[in-house]
C-alpha positions in Angstrom: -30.0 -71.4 -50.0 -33.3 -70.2 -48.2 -34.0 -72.1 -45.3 -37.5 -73.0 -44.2 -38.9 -74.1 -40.9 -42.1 -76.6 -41.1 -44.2 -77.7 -38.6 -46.3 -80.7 -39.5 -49.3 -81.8 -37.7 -51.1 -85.0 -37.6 -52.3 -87.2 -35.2 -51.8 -90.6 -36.8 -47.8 -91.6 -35.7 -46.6 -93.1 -38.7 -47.9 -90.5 -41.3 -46.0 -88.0 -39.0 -42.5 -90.1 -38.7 -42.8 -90.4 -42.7 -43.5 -86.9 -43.1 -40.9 -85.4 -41.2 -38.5 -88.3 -42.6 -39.6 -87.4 -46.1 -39.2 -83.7 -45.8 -35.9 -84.4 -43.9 -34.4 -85.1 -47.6 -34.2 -81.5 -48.4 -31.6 -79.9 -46.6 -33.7 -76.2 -47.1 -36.0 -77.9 -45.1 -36.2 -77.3 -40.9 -38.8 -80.1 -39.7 -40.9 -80.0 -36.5 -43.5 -82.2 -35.8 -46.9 -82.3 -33.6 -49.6 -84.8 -33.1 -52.6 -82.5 -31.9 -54.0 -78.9 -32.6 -53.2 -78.1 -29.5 -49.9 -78.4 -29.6 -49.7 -77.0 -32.4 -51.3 -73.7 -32.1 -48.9 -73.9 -28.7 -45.5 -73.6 -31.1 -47.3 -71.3 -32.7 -48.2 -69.0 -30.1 -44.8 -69.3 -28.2 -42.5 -66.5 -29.4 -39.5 -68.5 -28.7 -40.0 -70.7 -32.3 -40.8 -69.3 -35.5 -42.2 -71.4 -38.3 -42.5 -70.6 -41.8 -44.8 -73.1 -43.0 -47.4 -75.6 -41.3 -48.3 -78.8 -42.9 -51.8 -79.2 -41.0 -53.7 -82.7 -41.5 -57.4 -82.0 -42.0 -58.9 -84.0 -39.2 -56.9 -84.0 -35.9 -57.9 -86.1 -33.2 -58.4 -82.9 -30.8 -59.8 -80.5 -33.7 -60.5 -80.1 -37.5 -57.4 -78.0 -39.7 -60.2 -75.2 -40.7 -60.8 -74.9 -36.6 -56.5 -74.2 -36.6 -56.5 -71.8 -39.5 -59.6 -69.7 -37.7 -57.0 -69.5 -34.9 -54.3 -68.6 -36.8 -56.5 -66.1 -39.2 -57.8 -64.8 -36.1 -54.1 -64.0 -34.3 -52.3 -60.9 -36.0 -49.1 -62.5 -34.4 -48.8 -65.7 -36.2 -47.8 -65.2 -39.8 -47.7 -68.4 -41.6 -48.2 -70.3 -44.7 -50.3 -73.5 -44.5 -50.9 -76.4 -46.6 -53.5 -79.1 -46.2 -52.6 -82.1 -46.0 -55.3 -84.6 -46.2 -57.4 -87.3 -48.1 -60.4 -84.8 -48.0 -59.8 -83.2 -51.7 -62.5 -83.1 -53.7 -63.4 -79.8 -55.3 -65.3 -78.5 -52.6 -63.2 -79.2 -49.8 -60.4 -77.8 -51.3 -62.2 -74.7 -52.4 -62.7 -75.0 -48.7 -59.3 -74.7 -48.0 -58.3 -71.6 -50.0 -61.2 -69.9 -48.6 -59.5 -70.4 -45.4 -56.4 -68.9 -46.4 -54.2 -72.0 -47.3 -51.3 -71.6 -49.7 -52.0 -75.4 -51.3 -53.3 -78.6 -50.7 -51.0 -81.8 -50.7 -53.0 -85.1 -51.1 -53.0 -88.2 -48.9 -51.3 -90.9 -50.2 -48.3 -89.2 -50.9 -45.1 -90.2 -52.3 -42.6 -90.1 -49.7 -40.0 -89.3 -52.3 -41.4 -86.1 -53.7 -43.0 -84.5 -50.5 -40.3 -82.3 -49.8 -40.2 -80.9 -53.5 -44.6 -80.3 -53.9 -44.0 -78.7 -50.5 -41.4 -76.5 -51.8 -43.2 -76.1 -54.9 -46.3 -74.5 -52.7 -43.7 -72.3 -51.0 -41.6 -71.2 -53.6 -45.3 -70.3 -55.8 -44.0 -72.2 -58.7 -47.3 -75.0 -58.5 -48.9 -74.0 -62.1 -52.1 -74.9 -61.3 -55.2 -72.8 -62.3 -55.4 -71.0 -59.0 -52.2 -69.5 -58.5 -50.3 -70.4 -56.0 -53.3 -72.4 -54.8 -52.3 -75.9 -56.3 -53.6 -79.2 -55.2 -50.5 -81.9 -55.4 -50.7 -85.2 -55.4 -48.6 -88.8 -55.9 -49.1 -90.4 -59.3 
């Protein structure tokens, strides 16, 4: 089974402890978590962790997600998938998104008990949506 090491970042505590508990279900999944940009883009940077995926909230208390993927975009040494993860999905804002360079969107609310499997979905390319592997996913 293919591993996968996720770093999630938001800045409100209890969306992050049910994140990385929810994600926690699948054992394919390695979970990190972060509450700022900066740290963040501080993991990413160091050469001592490698992450495969980033789970990046929209609004972070220290920056915006589009501000983090300009980083990223703009730093040939980080290679990375990324998946919004926010309440901000209308169809502009998630056009937004893709733009950008993000693999998905994930809505907010989620459903604790499916997380794991729409992030894996967005990984794995198997989201049918219109777009491709560009899929926004959302709870019932």
């Amino acid at each position: 089974m293919k591993r996968f090491a996720v770093l999630v970042v938001d800045d409100d505590p209890d969306v992050l402890a049910i994140t990385k508990m929810s994600l926690a279900l699948d054992q394919a999944l390695t979970v990190t978590g972060c509450s700022s940009g900066f740290q963040a883009m501080k993991l990413l940077t160091d050469s001592a962790t490698h992450f495969d995926v980033l789970l990046l909230d929209m609004t972070l208390i220290d920056t915006t997600g589009l501000e983090i993927m300009a980083e990223i975009n703009a730093d040939p040494n980080i290679a990375i998938e990324v998946i919004f993860f926010t309440a901000s999905v209308h169809r502009d804002a998630v056009s937004m998104y893709v733009r950008s360079g993000a693999i998905g969107v994930i809505a907010k609310p989620f459903d604790p008990l499916t997380l794991a499997a729409q992030v894996r979905d967005l990984i794995d390319g198997s989201n049918d949506a219109d777009m491709g592997r560009i899929g926004l996913t959302s709870s019932p």
